[in-house]
C-alpha positions in Angstrom: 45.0 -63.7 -52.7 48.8 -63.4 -53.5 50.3 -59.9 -51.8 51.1 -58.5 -55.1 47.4 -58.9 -56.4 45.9 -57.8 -53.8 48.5 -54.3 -53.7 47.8 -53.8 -57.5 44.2 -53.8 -56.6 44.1 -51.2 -53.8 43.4 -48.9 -56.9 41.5 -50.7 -59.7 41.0 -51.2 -62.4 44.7 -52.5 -63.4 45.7 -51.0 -67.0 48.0 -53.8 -69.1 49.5 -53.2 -72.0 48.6 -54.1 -75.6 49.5 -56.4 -78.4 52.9 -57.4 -79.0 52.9 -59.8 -82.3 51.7 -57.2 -84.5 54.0 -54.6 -82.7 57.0 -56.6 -83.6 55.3 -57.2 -87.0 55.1 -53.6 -87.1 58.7 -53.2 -86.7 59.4 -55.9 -89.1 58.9 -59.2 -88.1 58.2 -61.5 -91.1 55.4 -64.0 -91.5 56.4 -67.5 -90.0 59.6 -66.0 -87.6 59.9 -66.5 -84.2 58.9 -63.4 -82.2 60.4 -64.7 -79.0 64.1 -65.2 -80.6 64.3 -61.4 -80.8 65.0 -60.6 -77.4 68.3 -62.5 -78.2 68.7 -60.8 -81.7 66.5 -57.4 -81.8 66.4 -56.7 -78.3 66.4 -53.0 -78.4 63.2 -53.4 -81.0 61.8 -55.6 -77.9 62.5 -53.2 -75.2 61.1 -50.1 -77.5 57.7 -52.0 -77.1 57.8 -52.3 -73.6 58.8 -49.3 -73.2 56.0 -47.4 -75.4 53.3 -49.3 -72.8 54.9 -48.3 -69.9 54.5 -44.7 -71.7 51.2 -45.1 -72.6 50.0 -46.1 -68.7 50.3 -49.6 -68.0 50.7 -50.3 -64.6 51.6 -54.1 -65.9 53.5 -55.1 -69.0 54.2 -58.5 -70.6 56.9 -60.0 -72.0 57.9 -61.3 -75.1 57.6 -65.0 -74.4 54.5 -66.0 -75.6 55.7 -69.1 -78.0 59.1 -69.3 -75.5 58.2 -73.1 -74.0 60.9 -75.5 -75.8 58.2 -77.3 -77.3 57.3 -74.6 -79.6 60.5 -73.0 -80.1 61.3 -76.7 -81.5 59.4 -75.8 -84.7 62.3 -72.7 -85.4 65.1 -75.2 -84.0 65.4 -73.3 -80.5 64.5 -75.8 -77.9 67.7 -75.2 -76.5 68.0 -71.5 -76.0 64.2 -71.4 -74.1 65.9 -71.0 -70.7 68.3 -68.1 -72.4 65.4 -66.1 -74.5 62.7 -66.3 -71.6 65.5 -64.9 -68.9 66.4 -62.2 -71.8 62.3 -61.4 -72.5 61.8 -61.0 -69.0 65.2 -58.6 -68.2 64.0 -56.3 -71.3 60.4 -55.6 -69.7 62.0 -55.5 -66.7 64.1 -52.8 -67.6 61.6 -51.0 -69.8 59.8 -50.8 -66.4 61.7 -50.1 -64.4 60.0 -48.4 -61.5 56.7 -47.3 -63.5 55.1 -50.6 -64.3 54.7 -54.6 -63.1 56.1 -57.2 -65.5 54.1 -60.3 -66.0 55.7 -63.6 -68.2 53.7 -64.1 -70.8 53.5 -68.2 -71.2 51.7 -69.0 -74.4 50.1 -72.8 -75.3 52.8 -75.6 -77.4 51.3 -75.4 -80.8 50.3 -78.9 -79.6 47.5 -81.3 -78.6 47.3 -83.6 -75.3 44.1 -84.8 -76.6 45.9 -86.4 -79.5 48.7 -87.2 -78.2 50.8 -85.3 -80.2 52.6 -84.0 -76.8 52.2 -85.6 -73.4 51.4 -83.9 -69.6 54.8 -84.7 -68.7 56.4 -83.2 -71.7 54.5 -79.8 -71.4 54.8 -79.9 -67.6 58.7 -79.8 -68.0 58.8 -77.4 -70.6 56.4 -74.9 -68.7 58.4 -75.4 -65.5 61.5 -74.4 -67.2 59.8 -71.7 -68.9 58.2 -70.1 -65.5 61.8 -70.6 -63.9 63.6 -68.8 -66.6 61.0 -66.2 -66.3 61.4 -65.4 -62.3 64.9 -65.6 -63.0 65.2 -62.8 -65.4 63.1 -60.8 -63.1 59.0 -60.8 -63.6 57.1 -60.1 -60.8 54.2 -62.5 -62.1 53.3 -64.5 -64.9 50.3 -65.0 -66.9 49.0 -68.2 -68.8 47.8 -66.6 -72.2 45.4 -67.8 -75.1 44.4 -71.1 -73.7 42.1 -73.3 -75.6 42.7 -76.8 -73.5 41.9 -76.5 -70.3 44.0 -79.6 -69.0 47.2 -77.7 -70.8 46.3 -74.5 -69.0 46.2 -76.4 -65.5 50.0 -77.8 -66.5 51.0 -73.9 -67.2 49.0 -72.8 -63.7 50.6 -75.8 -61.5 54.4 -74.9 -63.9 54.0 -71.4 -62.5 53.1 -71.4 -59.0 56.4 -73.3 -58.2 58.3 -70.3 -58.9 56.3 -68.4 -56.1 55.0 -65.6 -58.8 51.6 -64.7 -58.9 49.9 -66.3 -61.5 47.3 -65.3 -63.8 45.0 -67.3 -66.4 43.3 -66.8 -69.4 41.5 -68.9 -72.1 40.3 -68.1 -75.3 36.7 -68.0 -76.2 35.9 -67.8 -79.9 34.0 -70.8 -80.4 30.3 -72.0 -80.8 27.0 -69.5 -82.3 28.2 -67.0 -79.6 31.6 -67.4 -79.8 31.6 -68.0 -75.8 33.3 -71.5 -76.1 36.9 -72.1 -75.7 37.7 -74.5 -79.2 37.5 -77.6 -76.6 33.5 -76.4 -76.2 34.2 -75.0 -72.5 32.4 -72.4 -71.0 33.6 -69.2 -69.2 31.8 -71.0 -66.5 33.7 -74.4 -66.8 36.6 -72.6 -67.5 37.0 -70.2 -64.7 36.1 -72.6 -62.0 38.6 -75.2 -63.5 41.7 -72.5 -63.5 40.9 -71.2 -60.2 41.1 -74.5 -58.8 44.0 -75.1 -60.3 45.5 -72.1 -58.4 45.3 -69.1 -60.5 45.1 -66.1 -58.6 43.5 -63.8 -61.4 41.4 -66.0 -64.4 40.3 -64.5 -67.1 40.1 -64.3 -71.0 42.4 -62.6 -73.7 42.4 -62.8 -77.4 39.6 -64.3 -80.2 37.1 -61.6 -80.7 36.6 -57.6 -79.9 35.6 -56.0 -76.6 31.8 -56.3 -77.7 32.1 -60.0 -77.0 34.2 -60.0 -73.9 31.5 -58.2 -71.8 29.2 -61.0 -71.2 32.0 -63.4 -71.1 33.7 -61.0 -67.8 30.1 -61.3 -66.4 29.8 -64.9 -66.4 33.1 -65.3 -65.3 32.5 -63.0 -62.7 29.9 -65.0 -61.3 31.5 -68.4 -61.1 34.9 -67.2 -59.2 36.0 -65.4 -56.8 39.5 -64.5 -57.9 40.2 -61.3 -59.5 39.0 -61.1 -63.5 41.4 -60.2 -66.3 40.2 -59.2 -69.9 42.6 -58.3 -73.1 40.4 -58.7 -76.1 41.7 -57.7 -79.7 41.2 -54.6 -81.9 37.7 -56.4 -82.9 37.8 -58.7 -86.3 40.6 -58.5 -88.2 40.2 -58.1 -92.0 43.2 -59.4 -94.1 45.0 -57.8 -96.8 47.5 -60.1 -98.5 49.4 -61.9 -95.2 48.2 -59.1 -92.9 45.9 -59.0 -90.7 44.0 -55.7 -90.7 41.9 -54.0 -87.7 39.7 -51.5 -87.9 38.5 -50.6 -84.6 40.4 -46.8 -83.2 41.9 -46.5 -80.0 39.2 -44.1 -78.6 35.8 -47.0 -80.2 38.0 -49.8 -78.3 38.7 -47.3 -75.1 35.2 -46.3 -75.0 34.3 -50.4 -74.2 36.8 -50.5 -71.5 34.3 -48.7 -69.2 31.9 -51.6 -70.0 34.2 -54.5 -69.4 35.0 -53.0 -65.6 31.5 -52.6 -65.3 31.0 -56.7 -66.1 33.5 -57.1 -63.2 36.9 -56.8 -64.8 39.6 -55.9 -62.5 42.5 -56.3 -64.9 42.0 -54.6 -68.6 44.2 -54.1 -71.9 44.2 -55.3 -75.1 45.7 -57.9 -77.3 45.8 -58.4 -81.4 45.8 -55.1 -83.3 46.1 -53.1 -80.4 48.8 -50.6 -79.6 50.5 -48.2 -77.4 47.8 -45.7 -78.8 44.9 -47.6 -77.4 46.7 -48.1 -74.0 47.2 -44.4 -73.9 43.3 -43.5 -75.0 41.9 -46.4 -72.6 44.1 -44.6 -69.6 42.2 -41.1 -70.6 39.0 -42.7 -70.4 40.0 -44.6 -66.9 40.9 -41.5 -65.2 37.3 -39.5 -66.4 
């Protein structure tokens, strides 16, 4: 187990933060930008976020990177400023942390598929290496492989990330199949967890796709098919949508109340992702210290 893992885990469970799309949507955002670019243009709004999770009790926040590889930025025309806007996300969490809290790069998938060749292992294997390297450089402590639905693009994000000597977490996303416990390529938690801890993650685990309800047998099942340290961020439940916005129902104190359960299924590491906020980081810190 990597040093830092095993230090954040002298006292479990490990509280994360929350959401940070619909934060910056929040803020205003508008449908179709680029979140990442506004660490280079907003990044006082950026910094404000990480700084409202440190607030609320996370012990480890992320950082504004999640579409940062060049191949994604590509679709807003800022391939060439990835190295510049991951070093930048990273410095603002950084500095929103300062002492308090851990900061993890947040490495998101490309927007594309290996399976169709639409991109190509060596492509995304360059652009997650650059990303992982402009994220140590601006000062995260570890990264984390987010939202995952191919596993063979999850493995090129693990392998990208361990060169930079970081711990490195990894999560998929199960949303798929009558149970929704099927990442969109029809993998199981089992499958999945066993495929990213070989591939060196040092925490596996699941974020994003459904509401804590869902995530408790998923922990469990992962649970039992690795040994590495689990990690859980599941969304503010369904959303509903109202216009172009996605609406979520669930309080802070409903969604805090399942924490409890998700340690219980073997979590180790638990926050939140779509719809969640600062408030529910804050309610699910109350419940963790009762």
């Amino acid at each position: 187990m990597h040093p830092l893992i095993a230090e954040l885990l002298k006292s479990p469970p490990v509280l994360l933060d929350g959401a940070w799309g619909t934060q910056l949507q929040a803020r205003g955002l508008p449908p179709g930008a680029c979140p990442d670019e506004w660490n280079l243009s907003r990044p006082e709004t950026v910094r404000e976020i990480a700084a409202a999770y440190v607030a609320a009790g996370s012990r480890i926040i992320l950082t504004n990177t999640f579409g940062a590889n060049r191949v994604r930025l590509a679709l807003h025309g800022l391939s060439d400023r990835a190295t510049e806007i991951n070093r930048a996300g990273a410095r603002l969490s950084r500095e929103a942390a300062g002492e308090k809290a851990k900061v993890f790069g947040s490495i998101g998938p490309s927007g594309k598929l290996l399976m169709t060749g639409e991109t190509t292992p060596e492509e995304l294997a360059a652009a997650f290496e650059e990303q992982a390297a402009a994220l140590a450089e601006g000062g995260a402590d570890g990264l984390v492989v987010e939202t995952m639905a191919d596993l063979e693009e999850a493995r090129l994000a693990v392998a990208a990330a361990k060169k930079t000597g970081l711990p490195t977490v990894a999560c998929m996303v199960f949303d798929s199949g009558k149970d929704r416990d099927r990442t969109m390529m029809g993998l199981t938690p089992e499958q999945a967890g066993k495929g990213l801890e070989e591939a060196g993650a040092d925490a596996v685990g699941s974020n994003c796709g459904q509401g804590p309800e869902g995530f408790v047998g998923i922990c469990r099942r992962l649970r039992a098919a690795v040994s590495a340290p689990i990690w859980a961020k599941p969304n503010a439940g369904l959303p509903r949508m109202e216009g172009d916005r996605a609406v979520y129902d669930t309080t802070p104190e409903e969604f805090a109340a399942r924490a409890t359960d998700l340690i219980e299924a073997g979590a180790s590491f638990v926050g939140g992702c779509c719809g969640t906020t600062p408030e529910f980081i804050r309610a699910m810190a109350k419940r963790l210290a009762n």
